[in-house]
Biopython code that builds the backbone (N, CA, C, O; Angstrom):
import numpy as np
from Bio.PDB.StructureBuilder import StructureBuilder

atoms = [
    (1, "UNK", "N", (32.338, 171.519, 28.625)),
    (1, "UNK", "CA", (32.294, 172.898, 28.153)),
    (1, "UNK", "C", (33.680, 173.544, 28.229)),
    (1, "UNK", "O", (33.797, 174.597, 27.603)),
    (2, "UNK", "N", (34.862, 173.042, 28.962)),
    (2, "UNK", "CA", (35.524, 174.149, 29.615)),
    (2, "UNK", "C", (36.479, 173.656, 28.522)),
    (2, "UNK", "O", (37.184, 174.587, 28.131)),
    (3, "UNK", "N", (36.761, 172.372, 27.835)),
    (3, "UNK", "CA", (37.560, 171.893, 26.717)),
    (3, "UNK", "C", (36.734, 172.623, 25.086)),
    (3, "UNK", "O", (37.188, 172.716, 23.946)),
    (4, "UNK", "N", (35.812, 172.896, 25.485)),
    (4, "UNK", "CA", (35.737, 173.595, 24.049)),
    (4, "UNK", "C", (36.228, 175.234, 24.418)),
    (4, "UNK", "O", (36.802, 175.717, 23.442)),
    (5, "UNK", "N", (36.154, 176.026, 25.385)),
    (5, "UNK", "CA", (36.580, 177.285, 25.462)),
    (5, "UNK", "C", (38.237, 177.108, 25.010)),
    (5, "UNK", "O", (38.794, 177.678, 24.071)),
    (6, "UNK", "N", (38.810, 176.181, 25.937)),
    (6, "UNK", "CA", (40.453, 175.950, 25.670)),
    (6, "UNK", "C", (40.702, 175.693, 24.177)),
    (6, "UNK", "O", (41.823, 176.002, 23.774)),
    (7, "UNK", "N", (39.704, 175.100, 23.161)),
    (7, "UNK", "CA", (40.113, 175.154, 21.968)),
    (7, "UNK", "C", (39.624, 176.374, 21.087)),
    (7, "UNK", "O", (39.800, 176.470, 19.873)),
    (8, "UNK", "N", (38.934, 177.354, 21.955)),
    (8, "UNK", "CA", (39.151, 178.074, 20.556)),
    (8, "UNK", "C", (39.988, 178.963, 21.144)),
    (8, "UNK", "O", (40.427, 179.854, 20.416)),
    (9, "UNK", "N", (40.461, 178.932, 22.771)),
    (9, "UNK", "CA", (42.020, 179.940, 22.838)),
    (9, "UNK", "C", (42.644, 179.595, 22.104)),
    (9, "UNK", "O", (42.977, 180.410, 21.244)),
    (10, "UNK", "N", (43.187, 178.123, 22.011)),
    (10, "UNK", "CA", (44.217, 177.440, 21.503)),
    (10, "UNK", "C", (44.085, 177.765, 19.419)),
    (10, "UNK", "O", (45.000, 177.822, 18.598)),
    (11, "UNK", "N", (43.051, 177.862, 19.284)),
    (11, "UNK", "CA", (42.733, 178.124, 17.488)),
    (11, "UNK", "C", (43.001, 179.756, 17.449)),
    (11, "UNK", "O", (43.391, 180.380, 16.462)),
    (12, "UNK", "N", (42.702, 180.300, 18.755)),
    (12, "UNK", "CA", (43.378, 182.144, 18.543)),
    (12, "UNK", "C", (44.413, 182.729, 18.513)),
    (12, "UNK", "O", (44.760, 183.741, 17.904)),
    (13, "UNK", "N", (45.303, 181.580, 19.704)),
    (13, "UNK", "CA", (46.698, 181.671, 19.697)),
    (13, "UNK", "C", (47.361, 181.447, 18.540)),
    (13, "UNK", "O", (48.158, 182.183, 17.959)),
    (14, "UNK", "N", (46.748, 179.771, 18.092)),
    (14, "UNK", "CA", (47.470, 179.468, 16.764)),
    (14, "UNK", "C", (47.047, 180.391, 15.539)),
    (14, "UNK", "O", (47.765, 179.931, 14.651)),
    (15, "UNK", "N", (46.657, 180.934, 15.233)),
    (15, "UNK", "CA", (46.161, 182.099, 13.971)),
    (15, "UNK", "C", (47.017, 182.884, 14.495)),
    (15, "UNK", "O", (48.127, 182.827, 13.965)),
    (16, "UNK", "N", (46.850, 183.926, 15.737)),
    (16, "UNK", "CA", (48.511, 184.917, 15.788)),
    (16, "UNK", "C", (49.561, 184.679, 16.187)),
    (16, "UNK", "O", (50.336, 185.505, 16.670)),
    (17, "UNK", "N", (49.815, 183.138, 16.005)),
    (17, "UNK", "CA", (50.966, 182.906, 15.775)),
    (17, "UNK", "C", (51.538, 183.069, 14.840)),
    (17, "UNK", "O", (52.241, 184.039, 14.555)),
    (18, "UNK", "N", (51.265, 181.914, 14.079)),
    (18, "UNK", "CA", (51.314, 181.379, 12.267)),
    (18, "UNK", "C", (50.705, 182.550, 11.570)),
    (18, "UNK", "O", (51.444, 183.442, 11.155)),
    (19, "UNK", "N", (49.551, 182.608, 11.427)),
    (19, "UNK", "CA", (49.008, 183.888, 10.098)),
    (19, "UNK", "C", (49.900, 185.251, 10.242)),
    (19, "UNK", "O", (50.526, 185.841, 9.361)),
    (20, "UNK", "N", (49.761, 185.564, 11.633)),
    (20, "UNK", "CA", (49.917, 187.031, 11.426)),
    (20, "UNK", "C", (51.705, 187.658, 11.384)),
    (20, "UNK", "O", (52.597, 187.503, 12.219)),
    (21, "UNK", "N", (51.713, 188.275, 10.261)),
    (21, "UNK", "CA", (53.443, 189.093, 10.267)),
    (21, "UNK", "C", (54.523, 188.640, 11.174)),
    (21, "UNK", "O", (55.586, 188.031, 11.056)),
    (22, "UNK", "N", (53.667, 189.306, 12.347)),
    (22, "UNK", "CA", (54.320, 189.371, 13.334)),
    (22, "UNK", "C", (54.660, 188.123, 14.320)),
    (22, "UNK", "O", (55.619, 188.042, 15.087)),
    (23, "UNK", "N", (53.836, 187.364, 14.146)),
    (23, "UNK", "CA", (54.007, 185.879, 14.414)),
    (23, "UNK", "C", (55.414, 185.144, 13.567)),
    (23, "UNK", "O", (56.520, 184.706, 13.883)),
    (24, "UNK", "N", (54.705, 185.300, 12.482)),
    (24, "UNK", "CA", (55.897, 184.803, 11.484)),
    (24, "UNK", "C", (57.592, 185.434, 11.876)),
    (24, "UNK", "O", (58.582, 184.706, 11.943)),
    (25, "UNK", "N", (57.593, 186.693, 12.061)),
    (25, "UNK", "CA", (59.133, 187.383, 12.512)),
    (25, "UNK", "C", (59.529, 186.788, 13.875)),
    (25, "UNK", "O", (60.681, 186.674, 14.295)),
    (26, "UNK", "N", (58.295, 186.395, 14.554)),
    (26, "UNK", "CA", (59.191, 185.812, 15.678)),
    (26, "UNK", "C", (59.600, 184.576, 15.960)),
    (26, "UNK", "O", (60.402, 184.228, 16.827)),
    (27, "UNK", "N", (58.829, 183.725, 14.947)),
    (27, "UNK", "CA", (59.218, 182.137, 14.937)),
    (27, "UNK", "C", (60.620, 182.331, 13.925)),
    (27, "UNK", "O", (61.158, 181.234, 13.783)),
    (28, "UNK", "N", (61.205, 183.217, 13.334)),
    (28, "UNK", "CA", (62.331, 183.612, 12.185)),
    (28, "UNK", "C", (63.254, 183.949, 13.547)),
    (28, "UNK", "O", (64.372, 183.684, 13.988)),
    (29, "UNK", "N", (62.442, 184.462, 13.802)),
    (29, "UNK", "CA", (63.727, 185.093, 14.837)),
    (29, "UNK", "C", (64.134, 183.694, 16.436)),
    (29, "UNK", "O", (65.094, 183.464, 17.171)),
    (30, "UNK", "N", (63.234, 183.336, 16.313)),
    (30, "UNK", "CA", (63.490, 181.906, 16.895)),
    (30, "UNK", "C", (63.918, 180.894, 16.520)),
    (30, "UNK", "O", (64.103, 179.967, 17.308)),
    (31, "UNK", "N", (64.214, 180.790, 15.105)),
    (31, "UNK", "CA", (65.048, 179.605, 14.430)),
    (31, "UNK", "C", (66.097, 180.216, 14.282)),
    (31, "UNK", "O", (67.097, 179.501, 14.337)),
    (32, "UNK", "N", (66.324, 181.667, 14.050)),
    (32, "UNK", "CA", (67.973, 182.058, 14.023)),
    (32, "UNK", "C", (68.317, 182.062, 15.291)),
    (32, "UNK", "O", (69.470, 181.632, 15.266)),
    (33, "UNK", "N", (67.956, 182.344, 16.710)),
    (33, "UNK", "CA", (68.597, 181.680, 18.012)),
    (33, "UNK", "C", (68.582, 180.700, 18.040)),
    (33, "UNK", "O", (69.613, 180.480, 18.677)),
    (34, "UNK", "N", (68.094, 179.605, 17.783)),
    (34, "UNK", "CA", (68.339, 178.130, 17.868)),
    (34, "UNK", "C", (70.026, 177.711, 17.116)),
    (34, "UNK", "O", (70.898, 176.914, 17.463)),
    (35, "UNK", "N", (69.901, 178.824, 15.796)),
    (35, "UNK", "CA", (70.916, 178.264, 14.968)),
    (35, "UNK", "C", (72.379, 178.710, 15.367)),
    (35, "UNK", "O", (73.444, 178.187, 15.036)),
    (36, "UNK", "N", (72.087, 180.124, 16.391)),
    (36, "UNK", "CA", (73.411, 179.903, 16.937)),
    (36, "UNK", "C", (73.882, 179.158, 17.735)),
    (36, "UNK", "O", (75.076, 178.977, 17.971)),
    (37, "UNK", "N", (72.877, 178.617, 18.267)),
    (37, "UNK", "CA", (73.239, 177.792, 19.890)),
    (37, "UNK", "C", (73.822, 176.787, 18.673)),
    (37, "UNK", "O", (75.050, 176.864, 18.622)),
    (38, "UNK", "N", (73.275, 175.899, 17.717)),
    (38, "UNK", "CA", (74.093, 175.050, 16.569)),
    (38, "UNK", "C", (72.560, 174.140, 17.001)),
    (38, "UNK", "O", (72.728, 172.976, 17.367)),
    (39, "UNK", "N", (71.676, 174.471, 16.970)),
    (39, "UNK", "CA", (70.239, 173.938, 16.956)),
    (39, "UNK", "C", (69.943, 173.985, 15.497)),
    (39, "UNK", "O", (70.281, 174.896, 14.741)),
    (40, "UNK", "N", (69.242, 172.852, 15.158)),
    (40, "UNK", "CA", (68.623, 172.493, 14.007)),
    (40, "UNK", "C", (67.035, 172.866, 13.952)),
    (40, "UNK", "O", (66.336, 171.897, 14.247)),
    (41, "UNK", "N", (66.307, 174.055, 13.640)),
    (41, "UNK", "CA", (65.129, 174.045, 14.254)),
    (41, "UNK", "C", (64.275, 173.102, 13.605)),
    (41, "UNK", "O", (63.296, 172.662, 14.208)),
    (42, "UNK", "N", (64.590, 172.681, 12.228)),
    (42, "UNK", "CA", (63.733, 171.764, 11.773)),
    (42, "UNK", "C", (63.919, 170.309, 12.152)),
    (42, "UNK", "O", (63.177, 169.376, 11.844)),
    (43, "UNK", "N", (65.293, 170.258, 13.041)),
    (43, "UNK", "CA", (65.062, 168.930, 12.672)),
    (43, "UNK", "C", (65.061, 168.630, 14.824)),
    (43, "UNK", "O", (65.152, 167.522, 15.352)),
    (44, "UNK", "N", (64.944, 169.853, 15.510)),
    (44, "UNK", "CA", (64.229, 169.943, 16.929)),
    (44, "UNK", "C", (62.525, 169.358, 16.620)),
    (44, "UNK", "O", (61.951, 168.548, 17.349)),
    (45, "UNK", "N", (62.005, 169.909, 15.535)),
    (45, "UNK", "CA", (60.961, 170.127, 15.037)),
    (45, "UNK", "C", (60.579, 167.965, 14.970)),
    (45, "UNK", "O", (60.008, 167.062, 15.582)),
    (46, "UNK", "N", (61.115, 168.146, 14.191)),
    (46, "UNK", "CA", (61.226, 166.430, 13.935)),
    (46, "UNK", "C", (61.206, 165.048, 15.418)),
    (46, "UNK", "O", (60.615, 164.041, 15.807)),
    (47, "UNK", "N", (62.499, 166.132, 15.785)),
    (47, "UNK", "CA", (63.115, 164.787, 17.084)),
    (47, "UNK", "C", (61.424, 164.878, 18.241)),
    (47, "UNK", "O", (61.097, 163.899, 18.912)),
    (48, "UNK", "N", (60.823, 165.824, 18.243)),
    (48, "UNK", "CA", (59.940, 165.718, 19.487)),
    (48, "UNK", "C", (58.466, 166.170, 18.663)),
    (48, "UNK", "O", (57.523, 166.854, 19.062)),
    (49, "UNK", "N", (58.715, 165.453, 17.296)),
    (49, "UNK", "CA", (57.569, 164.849, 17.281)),
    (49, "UNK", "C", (56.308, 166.040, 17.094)),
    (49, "UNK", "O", (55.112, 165.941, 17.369)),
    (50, "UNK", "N", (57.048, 167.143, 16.541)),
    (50, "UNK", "CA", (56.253, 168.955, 16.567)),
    (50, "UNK", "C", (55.312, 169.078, 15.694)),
    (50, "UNK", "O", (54.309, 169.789, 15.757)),
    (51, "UNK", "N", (55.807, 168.041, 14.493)),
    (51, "UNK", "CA", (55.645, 169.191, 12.993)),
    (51, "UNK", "C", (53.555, 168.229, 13.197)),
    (51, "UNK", "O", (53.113, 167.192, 13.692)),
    (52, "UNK", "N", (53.024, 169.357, 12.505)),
    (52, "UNK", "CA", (51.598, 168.866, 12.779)),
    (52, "UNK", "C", (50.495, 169.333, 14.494)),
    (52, "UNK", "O", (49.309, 169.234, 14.806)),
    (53, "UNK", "N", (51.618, 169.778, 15.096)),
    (53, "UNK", "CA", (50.867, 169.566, 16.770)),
    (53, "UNK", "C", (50.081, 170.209, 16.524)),
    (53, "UNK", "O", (49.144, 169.464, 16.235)),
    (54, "UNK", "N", (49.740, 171.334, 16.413)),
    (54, "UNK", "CA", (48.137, 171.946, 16.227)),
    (54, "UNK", "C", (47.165, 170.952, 15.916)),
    (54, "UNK", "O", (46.396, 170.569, 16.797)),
    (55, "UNK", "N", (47.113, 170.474, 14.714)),
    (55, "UNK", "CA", (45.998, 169.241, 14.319)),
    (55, "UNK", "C", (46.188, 168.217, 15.315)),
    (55, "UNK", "O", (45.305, 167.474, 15.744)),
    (56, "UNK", "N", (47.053, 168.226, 15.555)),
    (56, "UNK", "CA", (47.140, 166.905, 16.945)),
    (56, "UNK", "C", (46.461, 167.180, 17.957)),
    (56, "UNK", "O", (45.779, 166.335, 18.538)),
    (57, "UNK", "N", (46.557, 168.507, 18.344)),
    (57, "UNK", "CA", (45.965, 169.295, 19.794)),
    (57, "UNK", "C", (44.236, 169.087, 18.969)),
    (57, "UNK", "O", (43.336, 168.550, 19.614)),
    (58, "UNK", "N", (44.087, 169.397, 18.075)),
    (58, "UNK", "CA", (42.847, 169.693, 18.129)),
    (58, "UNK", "C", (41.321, 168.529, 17.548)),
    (58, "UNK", "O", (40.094, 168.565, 17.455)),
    (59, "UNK", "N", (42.666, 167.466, 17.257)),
    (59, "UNK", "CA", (41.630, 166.214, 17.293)),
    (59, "UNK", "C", (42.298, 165.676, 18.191)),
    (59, "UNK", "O", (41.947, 164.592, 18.656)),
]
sb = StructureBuilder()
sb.init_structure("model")
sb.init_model(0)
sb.init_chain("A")
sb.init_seg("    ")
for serial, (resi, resn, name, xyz) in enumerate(atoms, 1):
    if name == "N":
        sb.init_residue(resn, " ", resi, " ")
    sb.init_atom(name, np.array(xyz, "f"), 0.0, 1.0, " ", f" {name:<3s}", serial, name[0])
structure = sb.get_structure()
C-alpha cells in the first residue's frame, strides 16, 4: 500500500513540475545556472541517464 501512496506523490510532484508555468520557469531558470557554471543541461541530462526517469520511476 505505502508504494502506491508514494506514486501518486511522485505523479503530483511530476505534473507541478513539468505542466504547470511555474514549474516550467524554474527548470529555465535551472538550465541557465547550469549554463553559467559551463554545464550542459542536456547533455547532464544524458550522462546520468535522466531523460525518461519519471516513466522509469513509475514502471
Amino acid at each position: 500500500m505505502i508504494i502506491h501512496e508514494l506514486l501518486v506523490v511522485l505523479k503530483i510532484c511530476i505534473h507541478h513540475t513539468y505542466e504547470k508555468e511555474d514549474g516550467k520557469n524554474e527548470i529555465a531558470i535551472l538550465y541557465c545556472n547550469m549554463q553559467q557554471l559551463g554545464i550542459d543541461g542536456n547533455r547532464y541530462v544524458q550522462s546520468f541517464n535522466l531523460e525518461g526517469l519519471t516513466s522509469k520511476l513509475l514502471h
